[in-house]
TORRO-576366 format. One line per field, with one value per residue (C-alpha): x, y, z; chain; residue in one letter. Coordinates in nm, 2 decimals. Layout:
// TORRO-576366
px [X	...]
py [Y	...]
pz [Z	...]
kette [A	...]
rest [a	...]
***
This chain:
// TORRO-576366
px [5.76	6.05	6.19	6.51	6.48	6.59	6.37	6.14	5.75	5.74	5.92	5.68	5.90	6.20	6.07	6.18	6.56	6.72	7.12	7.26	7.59	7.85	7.91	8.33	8.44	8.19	8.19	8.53	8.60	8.30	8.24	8.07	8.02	7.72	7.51	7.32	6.96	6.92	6.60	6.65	6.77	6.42	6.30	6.10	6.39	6.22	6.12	5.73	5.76	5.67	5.40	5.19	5.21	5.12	4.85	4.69	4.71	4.50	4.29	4.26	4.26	3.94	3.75	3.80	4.00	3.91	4.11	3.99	3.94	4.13	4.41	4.43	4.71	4.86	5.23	5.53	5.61	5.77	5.49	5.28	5.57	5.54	5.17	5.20	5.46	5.18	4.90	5.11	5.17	4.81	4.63	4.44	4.44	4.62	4.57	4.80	4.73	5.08	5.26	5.45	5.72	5.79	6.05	6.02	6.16	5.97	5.65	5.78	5.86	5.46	5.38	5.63	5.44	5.11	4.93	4.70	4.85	4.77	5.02	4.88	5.00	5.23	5.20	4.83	4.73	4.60	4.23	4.28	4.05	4.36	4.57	4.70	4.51	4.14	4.22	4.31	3.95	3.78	3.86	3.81	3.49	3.41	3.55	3.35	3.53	3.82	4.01	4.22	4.54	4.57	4.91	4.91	4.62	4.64	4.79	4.89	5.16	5.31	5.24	5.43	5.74	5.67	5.66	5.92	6.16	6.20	6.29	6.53	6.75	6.73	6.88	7.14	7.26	7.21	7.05	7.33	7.15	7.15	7.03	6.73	6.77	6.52	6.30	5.96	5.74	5.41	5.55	5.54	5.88	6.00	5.75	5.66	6.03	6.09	5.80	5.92	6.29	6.17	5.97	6.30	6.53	6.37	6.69	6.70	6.73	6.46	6.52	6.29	6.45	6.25	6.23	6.23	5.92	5.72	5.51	5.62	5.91	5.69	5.40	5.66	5.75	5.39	5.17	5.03	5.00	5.18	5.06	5.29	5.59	5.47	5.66	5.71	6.04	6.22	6.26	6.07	5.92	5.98	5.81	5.43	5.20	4.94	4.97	4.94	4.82	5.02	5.29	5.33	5.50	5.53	5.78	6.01	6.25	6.30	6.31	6.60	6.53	6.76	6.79	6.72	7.05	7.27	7.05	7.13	7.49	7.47	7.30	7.59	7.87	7.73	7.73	8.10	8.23	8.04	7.93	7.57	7.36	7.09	6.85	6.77	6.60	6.89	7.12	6.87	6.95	7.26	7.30	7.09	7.37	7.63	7.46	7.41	7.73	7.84	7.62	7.82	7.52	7.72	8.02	8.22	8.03	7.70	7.55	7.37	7.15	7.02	6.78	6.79	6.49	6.55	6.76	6.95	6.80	6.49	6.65	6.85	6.68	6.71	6.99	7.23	7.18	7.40	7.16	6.90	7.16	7.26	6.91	6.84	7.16	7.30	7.68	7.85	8.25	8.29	8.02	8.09	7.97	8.08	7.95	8.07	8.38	8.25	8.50	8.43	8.66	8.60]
py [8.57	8.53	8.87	9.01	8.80	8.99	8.96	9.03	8.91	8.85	8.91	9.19	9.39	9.40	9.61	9.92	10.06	9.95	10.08	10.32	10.16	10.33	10.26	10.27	10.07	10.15	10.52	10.53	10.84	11.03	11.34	11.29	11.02	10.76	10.58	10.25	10.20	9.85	9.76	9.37	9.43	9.42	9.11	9.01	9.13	9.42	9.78	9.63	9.51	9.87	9.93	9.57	9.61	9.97	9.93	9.58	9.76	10.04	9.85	9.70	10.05	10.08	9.78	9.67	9.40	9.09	8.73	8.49	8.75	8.75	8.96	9.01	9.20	9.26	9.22	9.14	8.99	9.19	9.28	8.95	8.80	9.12	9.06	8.67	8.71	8.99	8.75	8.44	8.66	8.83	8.51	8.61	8.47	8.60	8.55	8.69	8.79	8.81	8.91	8.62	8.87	8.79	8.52	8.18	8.22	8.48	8.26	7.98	8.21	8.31	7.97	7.87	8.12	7.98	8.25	8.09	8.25	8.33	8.36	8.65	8.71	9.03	9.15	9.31	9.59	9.66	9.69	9.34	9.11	8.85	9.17	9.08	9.42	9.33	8.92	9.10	9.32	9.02	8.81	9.04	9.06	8.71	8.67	8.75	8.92	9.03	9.35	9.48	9.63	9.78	9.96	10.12	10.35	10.40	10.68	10.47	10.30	10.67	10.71	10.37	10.58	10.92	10.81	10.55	10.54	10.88	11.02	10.73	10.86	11.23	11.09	10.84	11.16	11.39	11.65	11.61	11.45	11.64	11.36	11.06	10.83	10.56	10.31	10.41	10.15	10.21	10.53	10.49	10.46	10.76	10.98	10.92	10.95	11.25	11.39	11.42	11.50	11.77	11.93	11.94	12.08	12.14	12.17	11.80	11.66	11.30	11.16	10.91	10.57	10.42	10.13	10.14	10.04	10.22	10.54	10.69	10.95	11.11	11.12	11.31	11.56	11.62	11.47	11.29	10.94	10.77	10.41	10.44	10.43	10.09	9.77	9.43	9.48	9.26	9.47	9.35	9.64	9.89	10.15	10.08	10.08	10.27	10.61	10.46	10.76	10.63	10.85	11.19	11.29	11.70	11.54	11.38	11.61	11.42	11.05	10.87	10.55	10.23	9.91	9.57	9.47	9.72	9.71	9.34	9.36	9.65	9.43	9.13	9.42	9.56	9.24	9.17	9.47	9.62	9.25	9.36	9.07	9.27	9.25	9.33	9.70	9.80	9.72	9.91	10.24	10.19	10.20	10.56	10.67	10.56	10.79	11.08	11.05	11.06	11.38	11.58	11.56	11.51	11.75	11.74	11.75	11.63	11.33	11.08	10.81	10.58	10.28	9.93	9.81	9.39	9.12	8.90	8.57	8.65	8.67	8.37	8.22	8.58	8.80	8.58	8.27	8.28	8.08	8.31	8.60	8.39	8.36	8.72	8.80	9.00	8.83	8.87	8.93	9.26	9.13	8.76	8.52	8.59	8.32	8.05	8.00	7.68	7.38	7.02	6.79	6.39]
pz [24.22	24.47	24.66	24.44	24.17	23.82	23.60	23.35	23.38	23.03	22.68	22.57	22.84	22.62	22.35	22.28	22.44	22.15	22.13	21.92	21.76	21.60	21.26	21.15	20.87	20.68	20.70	20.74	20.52	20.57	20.67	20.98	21.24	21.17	21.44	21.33	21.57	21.55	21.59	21.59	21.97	22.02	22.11	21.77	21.63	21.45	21.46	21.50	21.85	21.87	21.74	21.76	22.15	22.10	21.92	22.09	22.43	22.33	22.20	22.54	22.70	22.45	22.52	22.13	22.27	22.49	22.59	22.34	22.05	21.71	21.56	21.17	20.99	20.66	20.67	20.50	20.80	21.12	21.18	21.16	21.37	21.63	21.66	21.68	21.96	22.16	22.14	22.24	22.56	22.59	22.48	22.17	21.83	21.52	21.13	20.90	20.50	20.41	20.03	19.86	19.81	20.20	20.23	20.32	20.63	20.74	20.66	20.86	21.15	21.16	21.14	21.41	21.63	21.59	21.37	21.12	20.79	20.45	20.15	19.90	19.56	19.57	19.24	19.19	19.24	19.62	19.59	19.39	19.58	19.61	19.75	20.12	20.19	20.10	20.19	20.56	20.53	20.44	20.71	20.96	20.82	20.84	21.20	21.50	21.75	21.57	21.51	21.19	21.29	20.90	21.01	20.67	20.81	21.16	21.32	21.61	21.40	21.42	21.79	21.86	21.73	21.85	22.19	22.17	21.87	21.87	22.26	22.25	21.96	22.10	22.46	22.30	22.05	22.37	22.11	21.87	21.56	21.25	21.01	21.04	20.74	20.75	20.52	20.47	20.41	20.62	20.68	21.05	21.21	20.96	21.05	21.45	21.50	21.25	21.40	21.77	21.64	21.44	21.75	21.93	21.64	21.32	21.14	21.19	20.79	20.77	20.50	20.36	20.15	19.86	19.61	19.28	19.16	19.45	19.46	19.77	19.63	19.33	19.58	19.84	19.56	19.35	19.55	19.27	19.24	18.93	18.86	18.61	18.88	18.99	18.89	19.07	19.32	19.54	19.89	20.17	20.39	20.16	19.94	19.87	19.58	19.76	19.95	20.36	20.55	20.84	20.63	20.76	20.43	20.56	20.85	20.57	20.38	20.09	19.95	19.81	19.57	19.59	19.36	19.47	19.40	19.55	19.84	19.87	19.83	20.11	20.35	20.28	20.32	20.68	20.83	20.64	20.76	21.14	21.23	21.21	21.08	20.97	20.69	20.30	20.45	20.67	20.32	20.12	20.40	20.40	20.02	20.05	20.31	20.03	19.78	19.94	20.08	19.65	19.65	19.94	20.17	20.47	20.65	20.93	21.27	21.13	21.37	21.13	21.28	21.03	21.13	21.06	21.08	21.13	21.16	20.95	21.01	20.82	20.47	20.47	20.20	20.05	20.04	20.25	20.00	19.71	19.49	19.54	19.45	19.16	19.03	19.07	18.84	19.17	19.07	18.80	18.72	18.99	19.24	19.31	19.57	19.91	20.14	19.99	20.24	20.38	20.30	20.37	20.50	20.39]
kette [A	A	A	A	A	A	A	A	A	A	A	A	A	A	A	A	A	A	A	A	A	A	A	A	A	A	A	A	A	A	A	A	A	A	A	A	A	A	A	A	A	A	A	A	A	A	A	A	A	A	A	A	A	A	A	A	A	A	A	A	A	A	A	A	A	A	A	A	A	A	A	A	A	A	A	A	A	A	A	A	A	A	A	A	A	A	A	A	A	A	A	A	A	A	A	A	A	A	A	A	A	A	A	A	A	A	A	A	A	A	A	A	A	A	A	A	A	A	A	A	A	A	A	A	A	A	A	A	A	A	A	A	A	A	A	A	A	A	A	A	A	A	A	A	A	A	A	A	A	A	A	A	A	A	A	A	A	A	A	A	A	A	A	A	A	A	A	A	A	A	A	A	A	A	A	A	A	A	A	A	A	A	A	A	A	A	A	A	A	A	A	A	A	A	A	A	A	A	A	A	A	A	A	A	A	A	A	A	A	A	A	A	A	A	A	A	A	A	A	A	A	A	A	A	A	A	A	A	A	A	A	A	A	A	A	A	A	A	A	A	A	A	A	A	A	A	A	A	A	A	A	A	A	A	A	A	A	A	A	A	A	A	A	A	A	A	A	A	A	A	A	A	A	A	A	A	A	A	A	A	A	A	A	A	A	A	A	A	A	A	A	A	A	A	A	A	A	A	A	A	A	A	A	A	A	A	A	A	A	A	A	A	A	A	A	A	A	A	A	A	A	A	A	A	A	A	A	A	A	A	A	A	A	A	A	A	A	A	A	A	A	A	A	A	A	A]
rest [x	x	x	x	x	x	x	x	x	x	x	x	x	x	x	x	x	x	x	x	x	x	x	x	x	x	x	x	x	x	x	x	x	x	x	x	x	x	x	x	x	x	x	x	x	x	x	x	x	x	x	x	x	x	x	x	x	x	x	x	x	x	x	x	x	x	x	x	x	x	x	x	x	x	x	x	x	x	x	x	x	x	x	x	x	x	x	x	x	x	x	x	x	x	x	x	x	x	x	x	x	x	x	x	x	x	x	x	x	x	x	x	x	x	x	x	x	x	x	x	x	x	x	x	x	x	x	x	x	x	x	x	x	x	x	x	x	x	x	x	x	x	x	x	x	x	x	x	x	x	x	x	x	x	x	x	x	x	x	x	x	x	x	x	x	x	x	x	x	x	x	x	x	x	x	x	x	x	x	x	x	x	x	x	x	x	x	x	x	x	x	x	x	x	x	x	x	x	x	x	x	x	x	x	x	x	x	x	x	x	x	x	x	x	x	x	x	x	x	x	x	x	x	x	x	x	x	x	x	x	x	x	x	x	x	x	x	x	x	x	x	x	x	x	x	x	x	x	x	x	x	x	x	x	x	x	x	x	x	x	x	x	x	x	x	x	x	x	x	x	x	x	x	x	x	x	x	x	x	x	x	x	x	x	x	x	x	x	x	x	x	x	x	x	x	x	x	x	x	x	x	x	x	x	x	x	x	x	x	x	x	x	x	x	x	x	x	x	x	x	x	x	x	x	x	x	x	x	x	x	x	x	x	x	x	x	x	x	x	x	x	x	x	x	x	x]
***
């Protein structure tokens, strides 16, 4: 490389330093100021650049890992794309066992990478043989010389976050942060960044954000798990119909559930309104942040960072496609279509 020169070796060198923005239109007459970490800065575009080059290179540190070998993951697709991007770079292999629920886009971004994907039905029941969980053990089981992230159940997916995710937000707030609210899907970003938050202030308030049709919140409060609280939803990346133990629920103060559609109209708003283009998990904590903001959670001088987790571009086909909202029944006479501004000139 030539004396001087700026730059970076590779693109796994961007991960991580995400920026804290500021969040005004939107929490305009709240109590409080609010601080968005947007995680599609990274250079995957989501939250799990973090912890797929975490995990790979200590797996390398371990010996688990050598060039030529195979990566295989269960996603809903972050983190298939996260991992694809890392083994482009670190020249390994990478199959995918990912849930229909994921959008099309997402699935053609995986393929665009090069991983060698497979499309799971989301709606059984995880030990299901068709589940994207036991598809993901049984590949790895038929591959020589490959390794099984399974981010659900791996305490490095909380590490990832300890060590990154969560310093950064204590520097950017200088200290000041009163409230985390973030998704919690694998339970890893929520708890490896509560985790080191709480160890510097445990007044800190995490707070965890749910789907309806998940397990995670009644799990939180009982610790009993209700089969009857499952039911198909549409939110990618969020809640779980299994308990992940990559969840530290002792770091997380308490869950908040959102809908799939107000979550989806959330998403469309942020980007209307901050010029964030983020996706249908950054609307879903946003609409959490609306709610407790109806229940007087928040008072002048608190510092509230929420996260959003991805980018925009991944849910076009989704959230940012009127048909799609359509055929959900996400419009009717007080929530209409908003994208259709485009006119055509013959």
């Amino acid at each position: 490389m030539k004396k001087d020169i700026q730059v970076f070796d590779n693109v796994l060198q961007l991960i991580g330093n995400t920026p804290l923005i500021k969040l005004n239109k939107m929490t305009a007459d709240y109590s409080g100021e609010f601080y968005a970490k947007v995680e599609a800065f990274n250079p995957g575009h989501s939250s799990k650049d973090r912890i797929a080059l975490h995990i790979i290179e200590e797996a390398e540190r371990q010996g688990i890992l050598t060039p030529g070998d195979t990566i295989i993951e269960t996603t809903s697709g972050n983190t298939g794309f996260s991992i694809a991007m890392v083994s482009i770079v670190k020249g390994y292999k990478c199959i995918l066992a990912v849930s229909s629920k994921s959008s099309p886009d997402k699935i053609d971004m995986l393929k665009s990478m090069g991983a060698q994907v497979y499309v799971c039905p989301a709606h059984v029941s995880a030990d299901d043989p068709r589940s994207y969980y036991e598809v993901a053990k049984r590949l790895h089981q038929e591959t020589k010389g490959s390794i099984y992230i399974n981010q659900y159940f791996n305490q490095l997916n909380i590490d990832a976050h300890y060590s990154g995710t969560g310093p950064e937000i204590w520097k950017q707030t200088e200290g000041q942060i009163t409230h985390l609210i973030a998704a919690s899907g694998t339970g890893g970003t929520i708890s490896g960044t509560g985790k080191y938050l709480k160890e510097q202030n445990p007044q800190i308030k995490v707070i965890g954000v749910d789907a309806y049709g998940s397990v995670l919140k009644k799990y939180h409060e009982t610790r009993e798990f209700d089969r009857d609280e499952i039911y198909p939803y549409r939110i990618e990346g969020l809640g779980k119909n299994l308990i992940p133990t990559a969840t530290d629920f002792d770091v997380i103060d308490e869950f908040v559930k959102v809908t799939d559609e107000e979550s989806a109209h959330t998403a469309r708003e942020i980007s209307r309104t901050e010029g964030l283009f983020v996706g249908y998990t950054s609307g879903a904590v946003m609409q959490a942040v609306k709610q407790l903001k109806e229940e007087g959670e928040f008072k002048v001088g608190d510092t509230v960072v929420v996260i959003f987790p991805d980018h925009g571009s991944r849910y076009m086909s989704k959230v940012y496609s009127d048909k799609w909202m359509e055929e959900q029944g996400f419009f009717d006479s007080e929530k209409v279509a908003t994208l259709e501004t485009i006119q055509y000139i013959k």
